[in-house]
PAZAPA-4460 file (N, C-alpha, C; in steps of 0.05 Angstrom, whole numbers, plus 32768, in hexadecimal, padded with zeros to 4 digits):
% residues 299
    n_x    n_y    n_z   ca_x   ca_y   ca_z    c_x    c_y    c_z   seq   type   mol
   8536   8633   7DD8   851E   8637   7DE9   851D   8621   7DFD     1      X     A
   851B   8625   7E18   851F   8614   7E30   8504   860B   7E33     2      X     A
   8503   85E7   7E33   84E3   85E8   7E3A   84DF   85E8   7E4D     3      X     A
   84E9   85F0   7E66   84E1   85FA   7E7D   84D3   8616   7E80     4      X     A
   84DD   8626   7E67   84D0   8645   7E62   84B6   8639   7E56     5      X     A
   84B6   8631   7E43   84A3   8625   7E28   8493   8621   7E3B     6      X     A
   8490   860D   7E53   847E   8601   7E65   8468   861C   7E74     7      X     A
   8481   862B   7E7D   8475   8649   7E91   8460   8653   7E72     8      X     A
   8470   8662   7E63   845D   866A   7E53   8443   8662   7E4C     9      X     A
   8446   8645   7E44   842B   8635   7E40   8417   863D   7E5C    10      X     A
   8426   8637   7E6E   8414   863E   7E85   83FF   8655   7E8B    11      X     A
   8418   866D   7E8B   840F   868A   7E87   83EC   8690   7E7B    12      X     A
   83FB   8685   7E5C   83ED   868D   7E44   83D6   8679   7E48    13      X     A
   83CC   8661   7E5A   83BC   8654   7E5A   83AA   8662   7E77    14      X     A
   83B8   8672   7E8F   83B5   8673   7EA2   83A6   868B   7EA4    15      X     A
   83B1   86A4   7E93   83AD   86B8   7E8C   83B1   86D2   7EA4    16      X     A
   83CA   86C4   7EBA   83D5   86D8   7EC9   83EE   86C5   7ED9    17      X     A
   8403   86D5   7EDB   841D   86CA   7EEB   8416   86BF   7EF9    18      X     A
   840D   86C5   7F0F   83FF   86BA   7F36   83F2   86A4   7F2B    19      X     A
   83E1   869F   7F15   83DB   8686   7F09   83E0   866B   7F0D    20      X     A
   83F1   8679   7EF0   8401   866A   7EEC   841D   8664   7F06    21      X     A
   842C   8674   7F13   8439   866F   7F2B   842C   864D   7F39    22      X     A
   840E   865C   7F3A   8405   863F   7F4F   8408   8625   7F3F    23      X     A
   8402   8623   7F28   83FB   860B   7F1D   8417   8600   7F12    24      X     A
   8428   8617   7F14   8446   8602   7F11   845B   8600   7F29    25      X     A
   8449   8616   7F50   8456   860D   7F55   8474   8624   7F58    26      X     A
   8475   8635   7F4C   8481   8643   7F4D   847D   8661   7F55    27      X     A
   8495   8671   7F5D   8488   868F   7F6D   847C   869F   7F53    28      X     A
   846B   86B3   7F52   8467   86B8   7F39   8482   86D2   7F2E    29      X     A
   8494   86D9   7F3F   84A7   86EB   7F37   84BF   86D6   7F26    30      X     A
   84BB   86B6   7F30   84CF   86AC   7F1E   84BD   86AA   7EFC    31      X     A
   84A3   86A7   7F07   848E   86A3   7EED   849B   86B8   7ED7    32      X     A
   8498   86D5   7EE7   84A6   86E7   7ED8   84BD   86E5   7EC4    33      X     A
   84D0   86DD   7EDC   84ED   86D9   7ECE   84E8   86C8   7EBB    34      X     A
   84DF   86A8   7EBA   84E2   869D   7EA3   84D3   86A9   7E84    35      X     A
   84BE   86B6   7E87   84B7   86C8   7E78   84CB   86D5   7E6D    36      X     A
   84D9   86E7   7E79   84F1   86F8   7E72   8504   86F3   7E63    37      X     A
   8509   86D4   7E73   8529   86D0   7E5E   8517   86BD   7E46    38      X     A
   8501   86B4   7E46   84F2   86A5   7E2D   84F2   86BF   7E15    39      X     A
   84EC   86D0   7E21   84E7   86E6   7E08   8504   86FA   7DFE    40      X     A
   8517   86F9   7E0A   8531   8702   7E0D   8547   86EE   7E00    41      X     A
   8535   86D2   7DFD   8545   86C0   7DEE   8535   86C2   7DD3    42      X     A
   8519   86C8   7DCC   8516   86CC   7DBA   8516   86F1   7DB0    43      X     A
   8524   86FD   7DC4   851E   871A   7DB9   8504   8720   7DA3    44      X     A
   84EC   8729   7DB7   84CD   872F   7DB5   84C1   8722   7DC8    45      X     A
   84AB   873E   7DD6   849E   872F   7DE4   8487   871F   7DD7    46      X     A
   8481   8711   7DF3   8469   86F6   7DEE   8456   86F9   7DF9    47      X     A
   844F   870F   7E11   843E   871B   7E22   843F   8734   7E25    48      X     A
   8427   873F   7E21   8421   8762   7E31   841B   8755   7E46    49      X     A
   8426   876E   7E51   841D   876A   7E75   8408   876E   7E82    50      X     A
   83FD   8785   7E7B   83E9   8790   7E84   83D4   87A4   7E73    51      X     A
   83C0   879A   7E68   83BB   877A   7E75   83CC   8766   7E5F    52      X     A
   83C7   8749   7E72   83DC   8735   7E6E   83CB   8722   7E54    53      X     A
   83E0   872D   7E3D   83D0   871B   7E1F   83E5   8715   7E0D    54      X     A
   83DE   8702   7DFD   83F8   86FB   7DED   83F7   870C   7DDF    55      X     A
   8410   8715   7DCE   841B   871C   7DBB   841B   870E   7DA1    56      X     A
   841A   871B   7D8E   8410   870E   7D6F   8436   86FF   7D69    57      X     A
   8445   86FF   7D7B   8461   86E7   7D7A   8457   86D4   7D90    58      X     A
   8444   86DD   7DA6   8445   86C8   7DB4   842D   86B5   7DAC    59      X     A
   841B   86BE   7DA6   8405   86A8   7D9A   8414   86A0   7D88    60      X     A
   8427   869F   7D76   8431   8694   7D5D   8441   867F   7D6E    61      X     A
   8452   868A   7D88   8463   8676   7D97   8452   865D   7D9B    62      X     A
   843D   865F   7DAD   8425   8650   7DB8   8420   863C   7DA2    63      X     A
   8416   8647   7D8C   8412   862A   7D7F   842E   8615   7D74    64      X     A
   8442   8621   7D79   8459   860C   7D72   845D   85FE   7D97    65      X     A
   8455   860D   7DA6   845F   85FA   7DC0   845C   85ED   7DBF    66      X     A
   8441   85E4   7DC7   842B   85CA   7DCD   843C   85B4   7DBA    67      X     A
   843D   85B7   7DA2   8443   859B   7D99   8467   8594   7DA1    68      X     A
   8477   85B0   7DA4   8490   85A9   7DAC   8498   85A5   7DBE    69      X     A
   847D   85A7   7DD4   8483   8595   7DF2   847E   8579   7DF2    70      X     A
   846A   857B   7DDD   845C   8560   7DE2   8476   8548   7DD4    71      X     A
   847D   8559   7DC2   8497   853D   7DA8   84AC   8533   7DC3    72      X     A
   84B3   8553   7DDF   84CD   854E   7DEF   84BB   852F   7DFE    73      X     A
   84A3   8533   7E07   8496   8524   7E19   8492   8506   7E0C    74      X     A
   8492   8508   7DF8   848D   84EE   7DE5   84B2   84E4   7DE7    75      X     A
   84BF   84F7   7DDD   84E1   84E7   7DDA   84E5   84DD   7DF5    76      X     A
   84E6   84E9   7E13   84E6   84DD   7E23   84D7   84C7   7E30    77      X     A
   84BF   84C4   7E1E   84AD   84A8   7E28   84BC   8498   7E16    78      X     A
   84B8   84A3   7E03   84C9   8489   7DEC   84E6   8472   7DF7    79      X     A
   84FB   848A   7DFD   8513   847D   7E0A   850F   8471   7E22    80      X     A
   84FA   8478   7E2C   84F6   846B   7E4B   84F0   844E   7E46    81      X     A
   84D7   844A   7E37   84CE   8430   7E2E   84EA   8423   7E1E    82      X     A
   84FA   8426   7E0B   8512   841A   7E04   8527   8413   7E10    83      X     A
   8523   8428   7E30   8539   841C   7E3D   8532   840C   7E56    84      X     A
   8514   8407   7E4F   8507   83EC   7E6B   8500   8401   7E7B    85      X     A
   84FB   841A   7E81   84EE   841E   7E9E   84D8   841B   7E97    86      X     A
   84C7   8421   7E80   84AC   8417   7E84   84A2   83FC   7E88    87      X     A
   84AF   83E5   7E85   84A1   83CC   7E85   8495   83BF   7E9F    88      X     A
   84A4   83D3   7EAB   848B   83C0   7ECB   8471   83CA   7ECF    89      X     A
   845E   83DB   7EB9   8450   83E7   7EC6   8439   83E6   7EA0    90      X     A
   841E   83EB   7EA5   840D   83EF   7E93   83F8   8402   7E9D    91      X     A
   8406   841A   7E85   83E8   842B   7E8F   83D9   8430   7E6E    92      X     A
   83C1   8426   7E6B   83B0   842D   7E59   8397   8440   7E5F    93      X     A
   8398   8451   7E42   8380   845D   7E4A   836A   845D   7E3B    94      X     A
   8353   8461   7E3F   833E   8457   7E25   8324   846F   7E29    95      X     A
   8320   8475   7E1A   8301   847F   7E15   82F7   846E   7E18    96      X     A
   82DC   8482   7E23   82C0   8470   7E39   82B4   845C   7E24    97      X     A
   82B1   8465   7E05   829F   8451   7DF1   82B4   843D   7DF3    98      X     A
   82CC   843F   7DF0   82E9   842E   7DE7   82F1   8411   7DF6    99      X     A
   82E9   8416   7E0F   82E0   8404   7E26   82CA   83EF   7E2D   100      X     A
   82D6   83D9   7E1E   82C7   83C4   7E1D   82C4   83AE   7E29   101      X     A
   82B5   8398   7E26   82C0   8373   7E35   82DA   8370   7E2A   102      X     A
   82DB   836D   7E14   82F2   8368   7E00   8309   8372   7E0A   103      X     A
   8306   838F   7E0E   8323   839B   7E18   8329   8393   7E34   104      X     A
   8316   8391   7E43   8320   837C   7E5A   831E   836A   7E64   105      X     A
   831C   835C   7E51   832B   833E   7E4E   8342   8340   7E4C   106      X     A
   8346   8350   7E36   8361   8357   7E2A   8374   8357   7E42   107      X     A
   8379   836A   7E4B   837B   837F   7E64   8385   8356   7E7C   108      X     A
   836A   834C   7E7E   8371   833B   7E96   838A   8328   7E80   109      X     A
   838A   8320   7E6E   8396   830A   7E5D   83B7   831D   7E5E   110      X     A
   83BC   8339   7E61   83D7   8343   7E61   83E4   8344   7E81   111      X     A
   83C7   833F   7E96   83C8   8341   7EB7   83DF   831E   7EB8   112      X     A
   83CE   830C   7EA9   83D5   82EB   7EAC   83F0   82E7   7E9F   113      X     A
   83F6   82F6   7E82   8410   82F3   7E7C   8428   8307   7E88   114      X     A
   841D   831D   7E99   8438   8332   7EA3   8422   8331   7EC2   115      X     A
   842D   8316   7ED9   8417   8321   7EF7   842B   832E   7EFE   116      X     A
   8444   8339   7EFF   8459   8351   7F0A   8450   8369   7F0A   117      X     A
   843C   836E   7EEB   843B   838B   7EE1   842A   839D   7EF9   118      X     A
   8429   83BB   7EF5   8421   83CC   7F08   8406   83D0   7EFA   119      X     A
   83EE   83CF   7EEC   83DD   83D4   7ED5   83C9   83E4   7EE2   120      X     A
   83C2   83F9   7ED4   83A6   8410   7EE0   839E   8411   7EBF   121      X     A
   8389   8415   7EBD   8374   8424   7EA9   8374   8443   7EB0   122      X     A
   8369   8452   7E9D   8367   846E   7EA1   834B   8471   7E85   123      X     A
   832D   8475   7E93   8319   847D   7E80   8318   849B   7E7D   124      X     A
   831F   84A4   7E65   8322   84BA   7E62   831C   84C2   7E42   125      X     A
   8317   84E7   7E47   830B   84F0   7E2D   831C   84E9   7E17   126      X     A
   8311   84E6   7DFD   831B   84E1   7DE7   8334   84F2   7DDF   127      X     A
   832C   8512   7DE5   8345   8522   7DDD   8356   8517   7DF2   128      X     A
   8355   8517   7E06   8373   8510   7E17   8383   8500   7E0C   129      X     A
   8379   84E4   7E08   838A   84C9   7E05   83A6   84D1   7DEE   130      X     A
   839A   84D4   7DE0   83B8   84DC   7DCA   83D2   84EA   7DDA   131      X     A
   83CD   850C   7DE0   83E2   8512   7DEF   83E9   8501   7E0B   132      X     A
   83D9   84F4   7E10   83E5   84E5   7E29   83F1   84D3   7E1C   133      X     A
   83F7   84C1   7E08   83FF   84A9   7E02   8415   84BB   7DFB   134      X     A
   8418   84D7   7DE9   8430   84D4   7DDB   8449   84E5   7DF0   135      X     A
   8437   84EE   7E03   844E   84F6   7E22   8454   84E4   7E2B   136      X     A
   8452   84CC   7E2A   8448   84A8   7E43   8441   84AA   7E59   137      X     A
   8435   84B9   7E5D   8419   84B8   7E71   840E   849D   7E6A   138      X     A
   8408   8499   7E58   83FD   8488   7E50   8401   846A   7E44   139      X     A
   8411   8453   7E3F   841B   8442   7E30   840D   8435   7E19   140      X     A
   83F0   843B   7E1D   83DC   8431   7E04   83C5   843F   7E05   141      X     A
   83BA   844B   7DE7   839F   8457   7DF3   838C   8450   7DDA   142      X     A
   836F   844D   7DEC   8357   8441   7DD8   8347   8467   7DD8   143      X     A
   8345   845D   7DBD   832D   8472   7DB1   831B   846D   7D9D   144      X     A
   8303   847C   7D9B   82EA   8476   7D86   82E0   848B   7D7E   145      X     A
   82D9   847F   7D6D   82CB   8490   7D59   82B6   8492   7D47   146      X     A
   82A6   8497   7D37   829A   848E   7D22   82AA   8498   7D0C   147      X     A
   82AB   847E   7CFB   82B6   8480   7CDC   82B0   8474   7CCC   148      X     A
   82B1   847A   7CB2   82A4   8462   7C9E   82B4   8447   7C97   149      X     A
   82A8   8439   7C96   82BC   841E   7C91   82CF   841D   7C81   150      X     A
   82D2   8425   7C72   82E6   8425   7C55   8300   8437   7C6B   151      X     A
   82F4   844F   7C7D   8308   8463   7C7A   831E   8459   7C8B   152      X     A
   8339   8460   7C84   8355   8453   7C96   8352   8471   7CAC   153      X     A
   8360   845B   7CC5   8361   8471   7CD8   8374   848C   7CD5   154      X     A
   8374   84A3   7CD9   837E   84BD   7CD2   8392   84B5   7CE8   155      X     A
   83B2   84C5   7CDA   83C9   84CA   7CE7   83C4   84D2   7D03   156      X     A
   83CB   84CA   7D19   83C1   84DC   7D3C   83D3   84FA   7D34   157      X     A
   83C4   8508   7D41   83D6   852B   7D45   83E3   852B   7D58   158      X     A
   83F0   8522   7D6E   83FB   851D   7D83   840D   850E   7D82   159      X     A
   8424   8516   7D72   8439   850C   7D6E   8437   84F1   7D5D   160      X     A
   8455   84E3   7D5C   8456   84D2   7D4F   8447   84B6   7D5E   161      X     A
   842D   84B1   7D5B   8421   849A   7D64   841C   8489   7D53   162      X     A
   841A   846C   7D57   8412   8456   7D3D   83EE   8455   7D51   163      X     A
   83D8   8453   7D32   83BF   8453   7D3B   83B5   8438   7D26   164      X     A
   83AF   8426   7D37   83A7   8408   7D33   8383   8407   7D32   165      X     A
   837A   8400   7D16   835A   8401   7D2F   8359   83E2   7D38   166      X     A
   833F   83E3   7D48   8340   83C6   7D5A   832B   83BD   7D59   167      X     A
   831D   83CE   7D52   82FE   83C7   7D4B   82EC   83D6   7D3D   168      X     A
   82D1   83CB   7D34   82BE   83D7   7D29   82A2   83CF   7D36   169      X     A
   8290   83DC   7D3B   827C   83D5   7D3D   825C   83EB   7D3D   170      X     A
   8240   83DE   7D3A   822F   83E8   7D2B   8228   8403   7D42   171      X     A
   8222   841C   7D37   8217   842D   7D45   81F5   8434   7D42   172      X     A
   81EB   843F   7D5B   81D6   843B   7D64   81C9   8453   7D68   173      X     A
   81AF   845C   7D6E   81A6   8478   7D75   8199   8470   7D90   174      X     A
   8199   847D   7DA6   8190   846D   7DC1   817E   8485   7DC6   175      X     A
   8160   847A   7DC4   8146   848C   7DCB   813A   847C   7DE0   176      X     A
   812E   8493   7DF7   811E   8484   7E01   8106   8476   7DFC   177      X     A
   80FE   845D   7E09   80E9   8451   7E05   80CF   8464   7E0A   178      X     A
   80C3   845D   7DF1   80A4   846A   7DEF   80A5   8487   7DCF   179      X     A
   80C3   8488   7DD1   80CF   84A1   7DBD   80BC   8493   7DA2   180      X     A
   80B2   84AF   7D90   80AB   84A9   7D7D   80BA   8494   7D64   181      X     A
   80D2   848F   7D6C   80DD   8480   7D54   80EC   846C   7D5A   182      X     A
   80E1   8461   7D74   80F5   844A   7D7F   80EE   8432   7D72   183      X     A
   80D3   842C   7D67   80D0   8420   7D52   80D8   8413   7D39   184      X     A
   80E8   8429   7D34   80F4   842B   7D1A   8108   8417   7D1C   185      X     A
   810E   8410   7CF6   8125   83F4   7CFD   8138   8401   7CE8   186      X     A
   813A   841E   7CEE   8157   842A   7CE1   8151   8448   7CE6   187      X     A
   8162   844D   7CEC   8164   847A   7CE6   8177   847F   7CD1   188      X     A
   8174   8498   7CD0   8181   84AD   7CC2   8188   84BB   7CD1   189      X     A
   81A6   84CF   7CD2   81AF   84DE   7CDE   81A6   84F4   7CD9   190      X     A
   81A5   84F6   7CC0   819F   8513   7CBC   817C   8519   7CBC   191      X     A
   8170   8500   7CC7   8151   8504   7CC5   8150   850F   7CED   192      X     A
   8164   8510   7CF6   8161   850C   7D12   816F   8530   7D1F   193      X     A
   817B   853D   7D07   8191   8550   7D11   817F   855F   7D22   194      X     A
   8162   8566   7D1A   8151   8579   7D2B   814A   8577   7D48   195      X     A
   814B   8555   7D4D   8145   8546   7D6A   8159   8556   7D7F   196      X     A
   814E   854E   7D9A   815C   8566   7DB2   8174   8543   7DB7   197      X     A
   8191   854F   7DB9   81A4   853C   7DBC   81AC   853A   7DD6   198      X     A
   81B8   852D   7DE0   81D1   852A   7DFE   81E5   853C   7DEE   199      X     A
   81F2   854C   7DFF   821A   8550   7DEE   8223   8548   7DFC   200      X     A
   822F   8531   7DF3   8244   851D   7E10   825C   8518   7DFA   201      X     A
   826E   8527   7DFA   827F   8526   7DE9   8295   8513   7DF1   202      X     A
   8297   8509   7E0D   82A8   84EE   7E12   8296   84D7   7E14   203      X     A
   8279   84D4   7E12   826F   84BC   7E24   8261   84B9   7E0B   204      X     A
   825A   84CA   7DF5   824C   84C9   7DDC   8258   84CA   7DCB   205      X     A
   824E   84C7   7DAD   825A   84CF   7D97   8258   84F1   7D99   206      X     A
   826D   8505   7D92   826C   851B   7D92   8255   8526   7D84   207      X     A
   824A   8542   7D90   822D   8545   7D73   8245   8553   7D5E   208      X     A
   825C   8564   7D60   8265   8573   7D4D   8271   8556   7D3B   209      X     A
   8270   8540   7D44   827C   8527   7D26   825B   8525   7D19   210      X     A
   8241   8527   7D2A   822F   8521   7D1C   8225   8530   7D08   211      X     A
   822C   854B   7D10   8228   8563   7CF5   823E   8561   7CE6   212      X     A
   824E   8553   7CE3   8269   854B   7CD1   825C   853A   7CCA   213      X     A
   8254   851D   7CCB   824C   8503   7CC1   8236   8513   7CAA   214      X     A
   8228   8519   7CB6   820D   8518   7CAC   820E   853A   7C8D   215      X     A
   821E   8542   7C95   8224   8559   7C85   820C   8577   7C8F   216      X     A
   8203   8575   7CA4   81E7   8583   7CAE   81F0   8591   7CC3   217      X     A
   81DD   85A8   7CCB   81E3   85AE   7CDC   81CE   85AA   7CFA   218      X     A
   81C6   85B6   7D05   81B6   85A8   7D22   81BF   859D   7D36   219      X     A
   81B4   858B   7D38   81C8   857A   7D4C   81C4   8586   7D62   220      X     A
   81B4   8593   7D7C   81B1   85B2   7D82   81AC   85A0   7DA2   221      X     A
   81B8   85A4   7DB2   81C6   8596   7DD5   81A9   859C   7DDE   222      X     A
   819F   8584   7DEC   8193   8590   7DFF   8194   8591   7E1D   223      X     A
   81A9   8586   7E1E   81BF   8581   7E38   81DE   8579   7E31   224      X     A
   81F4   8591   7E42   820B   8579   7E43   820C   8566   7E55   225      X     A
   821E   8559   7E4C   8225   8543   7E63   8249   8545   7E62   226      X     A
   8252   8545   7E76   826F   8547   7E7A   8276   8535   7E90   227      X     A
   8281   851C   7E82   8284   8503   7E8C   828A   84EE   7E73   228      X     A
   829B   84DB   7E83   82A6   84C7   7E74   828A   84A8   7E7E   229      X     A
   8279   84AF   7E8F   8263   849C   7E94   824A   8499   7E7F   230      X     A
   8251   8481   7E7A   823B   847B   7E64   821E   846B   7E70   231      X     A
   8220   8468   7E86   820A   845C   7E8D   81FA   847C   7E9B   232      X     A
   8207   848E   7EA0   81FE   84A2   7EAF   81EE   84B1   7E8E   233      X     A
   81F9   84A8   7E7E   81F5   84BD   7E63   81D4   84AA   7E5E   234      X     A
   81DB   8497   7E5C   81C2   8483   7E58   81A7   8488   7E63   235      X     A
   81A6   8491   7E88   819D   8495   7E92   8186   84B4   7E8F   236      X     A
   8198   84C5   7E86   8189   84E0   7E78   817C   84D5   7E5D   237      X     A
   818D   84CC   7E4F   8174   84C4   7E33   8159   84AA   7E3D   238      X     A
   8160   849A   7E4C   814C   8495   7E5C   812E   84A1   7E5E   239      X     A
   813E   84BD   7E6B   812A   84C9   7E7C   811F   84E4   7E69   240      X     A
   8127   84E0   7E52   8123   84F6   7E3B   812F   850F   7E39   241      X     A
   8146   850E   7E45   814F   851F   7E3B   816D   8526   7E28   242      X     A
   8165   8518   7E13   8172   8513   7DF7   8178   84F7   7DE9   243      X     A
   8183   84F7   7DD4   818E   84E4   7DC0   81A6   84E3   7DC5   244      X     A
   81B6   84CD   7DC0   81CD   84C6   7DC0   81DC   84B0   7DAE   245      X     A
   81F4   84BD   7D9D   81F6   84A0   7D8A   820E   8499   7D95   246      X     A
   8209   847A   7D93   821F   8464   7DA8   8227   8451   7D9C   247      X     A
   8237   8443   7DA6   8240   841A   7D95   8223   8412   7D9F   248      X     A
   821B   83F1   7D93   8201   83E7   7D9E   820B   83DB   7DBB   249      X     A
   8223   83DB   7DBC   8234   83C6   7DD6   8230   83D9   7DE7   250      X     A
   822F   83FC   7DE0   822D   83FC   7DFB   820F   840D   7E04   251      X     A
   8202   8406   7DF5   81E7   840C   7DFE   81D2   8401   7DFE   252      X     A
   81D7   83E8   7DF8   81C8   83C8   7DF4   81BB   83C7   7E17   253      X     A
   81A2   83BE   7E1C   819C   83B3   7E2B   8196   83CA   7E46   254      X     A
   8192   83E3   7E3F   8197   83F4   7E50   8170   83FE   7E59   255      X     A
   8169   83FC   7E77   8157   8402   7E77   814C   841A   7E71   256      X     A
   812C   8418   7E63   812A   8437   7E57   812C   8441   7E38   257      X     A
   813F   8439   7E34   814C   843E   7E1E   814B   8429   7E04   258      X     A
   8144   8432   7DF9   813E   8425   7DCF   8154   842E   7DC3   259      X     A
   8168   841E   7DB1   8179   841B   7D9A   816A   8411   7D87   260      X     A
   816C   8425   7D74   816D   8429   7D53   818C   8427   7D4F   261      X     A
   8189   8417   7D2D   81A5   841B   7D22   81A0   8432   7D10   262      X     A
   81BE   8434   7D0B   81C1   8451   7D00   81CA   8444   7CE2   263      X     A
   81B0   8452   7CCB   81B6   8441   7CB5   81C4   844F   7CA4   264      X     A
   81BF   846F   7CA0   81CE   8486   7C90   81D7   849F   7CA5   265      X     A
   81F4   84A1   7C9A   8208   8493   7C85   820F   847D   7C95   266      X     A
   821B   846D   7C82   8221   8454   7C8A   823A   845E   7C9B   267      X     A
   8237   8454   7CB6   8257   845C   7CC2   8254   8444   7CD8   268      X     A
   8268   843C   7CE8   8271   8433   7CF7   8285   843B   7D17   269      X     A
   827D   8430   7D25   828D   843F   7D3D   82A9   8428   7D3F   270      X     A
   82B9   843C   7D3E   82D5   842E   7D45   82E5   8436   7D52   271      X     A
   82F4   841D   7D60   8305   841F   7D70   8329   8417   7D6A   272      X     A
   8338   842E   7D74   834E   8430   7D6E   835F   8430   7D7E   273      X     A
   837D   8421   7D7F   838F   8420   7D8F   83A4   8434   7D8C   274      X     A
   83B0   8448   7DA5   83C0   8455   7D97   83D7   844C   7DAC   275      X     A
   83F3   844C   7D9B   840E   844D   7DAE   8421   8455   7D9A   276      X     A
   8437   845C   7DA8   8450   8466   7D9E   8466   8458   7D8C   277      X     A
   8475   845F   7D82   848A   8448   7D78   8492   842D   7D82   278      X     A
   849A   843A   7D9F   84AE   8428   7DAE   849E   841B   7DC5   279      X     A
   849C   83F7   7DC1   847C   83ED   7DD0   8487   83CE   7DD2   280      X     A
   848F   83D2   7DF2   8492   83BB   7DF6   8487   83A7   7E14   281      X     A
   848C   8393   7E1E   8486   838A   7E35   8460   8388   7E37   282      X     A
   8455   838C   7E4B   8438   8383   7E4B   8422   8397   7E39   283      X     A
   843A   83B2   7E2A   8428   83C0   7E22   8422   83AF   7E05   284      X     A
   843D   83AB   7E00   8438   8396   7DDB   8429   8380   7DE4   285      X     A
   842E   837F   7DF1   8414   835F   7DFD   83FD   8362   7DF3   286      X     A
   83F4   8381   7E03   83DA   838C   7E04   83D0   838F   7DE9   287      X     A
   83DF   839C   7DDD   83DA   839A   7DBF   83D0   8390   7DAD   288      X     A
   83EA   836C   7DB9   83EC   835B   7DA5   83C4   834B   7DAA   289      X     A
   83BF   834C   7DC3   83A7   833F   7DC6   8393   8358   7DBA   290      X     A
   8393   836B   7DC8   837A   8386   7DC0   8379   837F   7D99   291      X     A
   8390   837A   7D8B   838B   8386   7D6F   8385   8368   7D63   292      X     A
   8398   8351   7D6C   8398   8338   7D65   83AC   833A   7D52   293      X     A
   83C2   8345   7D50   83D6   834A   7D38   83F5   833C   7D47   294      X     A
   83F6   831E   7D42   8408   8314   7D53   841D   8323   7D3F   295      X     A
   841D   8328   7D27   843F   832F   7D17   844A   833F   7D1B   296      X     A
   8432   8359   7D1E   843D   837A   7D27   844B   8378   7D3B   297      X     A
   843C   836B   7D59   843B   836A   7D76   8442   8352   7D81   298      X     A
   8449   833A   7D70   8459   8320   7D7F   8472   8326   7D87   299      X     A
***
């Protein structure tokens, strides 16, 4: 199977017509065709009806083995790249909006002072992205968060073979506006709150679908999305009442408008996690070695 076909197909099947897909790779859609053709002629069965254009009960079965067997080719070629030095003149990290701290850039300036050659950009971006971007190397390091309970070790990444470090912990908060009936309070309950009207800011917030997981409840019930990696912009609607939001205290401390409560049940914590690949060297192990403080791993 050619992942140049593997690629068209993904496309297709994501695009949900040739001419689509054609544009977004770039290609005429009669060659779109052809690779179609010889993809399904190498596997003798089709993978698409035509008309109308839907997968086939072999091609949805194909689909879910692609994705990860593009992603392992995109990961082996970041891998060898970084072992054989083309990556070292350059640092790209990416972090979720909570994940993004003083701390991390400090970090960040203290790897600028030991590599001033390097090329270095940040990339603030949603939580699902960062993984597949780190394990294609899009990415050379990526921060993510979460809420978890303290005891719990961080879960294997699904995005290939990544090592996941956490880097931090710290207390989470419920951010109501000032004047809210319970800003008062010197603790909540999650599950005393599931009925309250929420933000769904699933990159700039804690997700609500982890809060009906934490809490074992259901509710949790949007009264606005927000679709953005801006946390001061998210701040600004609960502000102005329109919803709850659970955050680190770091990053909703001090925010006009707005009252933090800690979050007393269940006991959980927001954490932050480093993810990278096997092969990690030059200002990205730097980055590391300072973000985690683990001179043995990363000296």
């Amino acid at each position: 199977m050619d992942p140049h076909l593997l690629r068209t197909f993904v496309s297709v099947a994501r695009c949900g017509s040739f001419s689509d897909a054609a544009h977004e790779l770039g290609f005429t859609p009669a060659a779109v065709s052809e690779h179609i053709a010889s993809l399904e002629a190498d596997l003798r069965t089709a993978l698409l009806t035509r008309r109308p254009l839907m997968l086939t009960s072999a091609g949805a079965r194909l689909l879910e083995h692609v994705g990860p067997l593009l992603l392992r080719l995109d990961a082996a070629r970041a891998d060898i790249e970084r072992l054989s030095g083309s990556g070292t003149a350059r640092l790209v990290t990416g972090a979720a909006p909570l994940a993004m701290t003083p701390r991390i850039a400090a970090a960040l300036d203290r790897v600028r002072q030991a590599h001033p050659a390097i090329r270095a950009s940040l990339r603030i971006l949603g939580r699902r992205e960062i993984p597949a971007a780190v394990a294609s190397g899009a990415l050379d390091l990526g921060l993510i968060d979460g809420p978890a309970a303290p005891a719990d070790a961080p879960p294997p990444p699904e995005a290939g073979p990544l090592i996941r470090v956490t880097v931090a912990e710290s207390p989470l908060v419920v951010a109501l506006p000032t004047g809210h009936p319970l800003a008062r309070r010197l603790g909540l309950r999650l599950a005393d709150l599931a009925d309250a009207p929420w933000l769904d800011a699933p990159d700039a917030a804690i997700p609500l679908g982890q809060l009906r997981a934490v809490s074992r409840t259901g509710g949790f019930r949007p009264s606005l999305t927000y679709e953005g990696t801006d946390v001061r912009g998210l701040l600004a609607l609960t502000a102005a009442g329109h919803g709850l939001a659970l955050l680190p205290h770091q990053a909703a401390k001090d925010t006009p408008g707005v009252v933090t409560v800690p979050l007393i049940t269940p006991r959980l914590v927001h954490r932050t996690e480093l993810l990278h690949g096997a092969a990690l060297d030059g200002p990205a192990r730097t980055l590391a070695a300072v973000v985690t403080g683990d001179r043995h791993r990363y000296g």
